[in-house]
C-alpha positions as CSV (number, residue, x, y, z in Angstrom):
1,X,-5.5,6.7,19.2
2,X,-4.7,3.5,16.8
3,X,-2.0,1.1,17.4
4,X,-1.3,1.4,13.6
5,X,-3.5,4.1,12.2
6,X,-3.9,3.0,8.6
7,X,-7.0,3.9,6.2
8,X,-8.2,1.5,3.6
9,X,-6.5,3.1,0.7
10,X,-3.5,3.3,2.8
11,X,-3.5,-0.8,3.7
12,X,-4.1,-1.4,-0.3
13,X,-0.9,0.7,-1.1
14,X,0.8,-1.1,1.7
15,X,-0.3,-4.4,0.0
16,X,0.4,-3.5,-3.7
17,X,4.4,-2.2,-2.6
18,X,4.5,-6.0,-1.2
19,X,2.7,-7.5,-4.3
20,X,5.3,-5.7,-6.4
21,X,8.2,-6.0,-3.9
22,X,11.7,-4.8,-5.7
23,X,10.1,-3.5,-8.8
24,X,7.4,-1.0,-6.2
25,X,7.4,2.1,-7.8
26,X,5.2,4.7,-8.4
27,X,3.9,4.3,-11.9
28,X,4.1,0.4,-11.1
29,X,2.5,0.5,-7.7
30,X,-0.7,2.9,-9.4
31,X,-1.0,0.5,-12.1
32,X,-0.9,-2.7,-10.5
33,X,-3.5,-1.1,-7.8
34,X,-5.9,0.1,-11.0
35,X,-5.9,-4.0,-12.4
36,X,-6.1,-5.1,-9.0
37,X,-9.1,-2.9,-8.0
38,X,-10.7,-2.2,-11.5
39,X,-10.5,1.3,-11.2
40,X,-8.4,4.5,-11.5
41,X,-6.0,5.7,-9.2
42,X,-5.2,9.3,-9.0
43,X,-1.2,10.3,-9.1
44,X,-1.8,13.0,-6.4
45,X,-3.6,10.6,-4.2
46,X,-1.1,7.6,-4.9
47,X,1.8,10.0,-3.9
48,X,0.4,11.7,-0.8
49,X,-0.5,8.1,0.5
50,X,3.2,7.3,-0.2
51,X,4.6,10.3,1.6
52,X,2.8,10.0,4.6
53,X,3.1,6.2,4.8
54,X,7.2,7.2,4.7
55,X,6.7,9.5,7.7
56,X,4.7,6.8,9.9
57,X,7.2,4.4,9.2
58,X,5.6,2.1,7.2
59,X,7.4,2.2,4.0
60,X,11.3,3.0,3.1
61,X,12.3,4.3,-0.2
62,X,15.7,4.3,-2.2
63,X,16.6,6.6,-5.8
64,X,17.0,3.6,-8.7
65,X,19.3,4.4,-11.1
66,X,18.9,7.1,-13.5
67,X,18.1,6.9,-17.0
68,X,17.4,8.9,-20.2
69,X,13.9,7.8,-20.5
70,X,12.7,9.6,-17.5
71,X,15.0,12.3,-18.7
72,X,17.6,12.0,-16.2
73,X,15.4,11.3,-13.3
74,X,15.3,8.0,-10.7
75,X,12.4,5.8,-10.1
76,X,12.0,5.9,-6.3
77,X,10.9,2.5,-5.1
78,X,9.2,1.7,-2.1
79,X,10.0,-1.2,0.3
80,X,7.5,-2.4,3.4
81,X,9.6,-1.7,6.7
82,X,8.9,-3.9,9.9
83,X,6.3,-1.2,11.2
84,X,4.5,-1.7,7.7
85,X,4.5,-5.5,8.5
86,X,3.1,-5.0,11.8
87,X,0.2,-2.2,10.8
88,X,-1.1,-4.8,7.9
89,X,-0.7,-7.7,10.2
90,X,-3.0,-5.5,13.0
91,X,-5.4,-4.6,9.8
92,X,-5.6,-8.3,8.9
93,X,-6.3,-9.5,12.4
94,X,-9.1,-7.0,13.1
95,X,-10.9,-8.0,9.5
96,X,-10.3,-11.7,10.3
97,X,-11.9,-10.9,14.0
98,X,-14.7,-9.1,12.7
99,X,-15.8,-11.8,9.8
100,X,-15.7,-14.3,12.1
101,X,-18.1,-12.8,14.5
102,X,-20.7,-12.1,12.0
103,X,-23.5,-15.2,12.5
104,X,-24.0,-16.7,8.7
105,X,-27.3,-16.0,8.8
106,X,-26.5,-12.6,8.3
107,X,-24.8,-12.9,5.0
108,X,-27.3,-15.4,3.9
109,X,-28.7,-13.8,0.7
């Protein structure tokens, strides 16, 4: 098994709640991932990732304050947690290990 199991869409969610740090919520985080990306980002998806990114321990998440505009409701926003840190820092290591063992030769196009 991974040291820090983490997917791709997983590690740009973890990246987008640091981009956005005290303002990483879900309408913000799905939105700043769509300009960041160029493409759409499904709610469902966004939210599942969230979820189960809270039960590995990667992310914490805390109830804002209510207001009437979302009829009542909190925003819930999303903070990285040290085991976050250290599955990005692991993701970032392997990519950075990998690039530099491709010869240049092979990206020569």
């Amino acid at each position: 098994m991974k040291k820090y199991p983490l997917g791709e869409f997983e590690e740009i969610v973890l990246l987008t709640v640091g981009i956005l740090y005290d303002e990483a919520y879900g309408v913000a985080i799905k939105q700043e991932m769509e300009v960041q990306l160029e493409r759409k980002i499904s709610v469902g998806a966004l939210q599942s990732a969230l979820r189960r990114m809270e039960k590995k321990g990667y992310l914490s998440s805390r109830e804002g304050e209510s207001t009437s505009l979302r009829g009542g409701r909190p925003k819930r926003f999303f903070t990285i947690t040290a085991h976050g840190k250290k599955a990005l820092v692991h993701a970032k290591d392997i990519r950075t290990k990998l690039w530099s063992q491709i010869p240049k030769i092979a990206l020569d196009l």
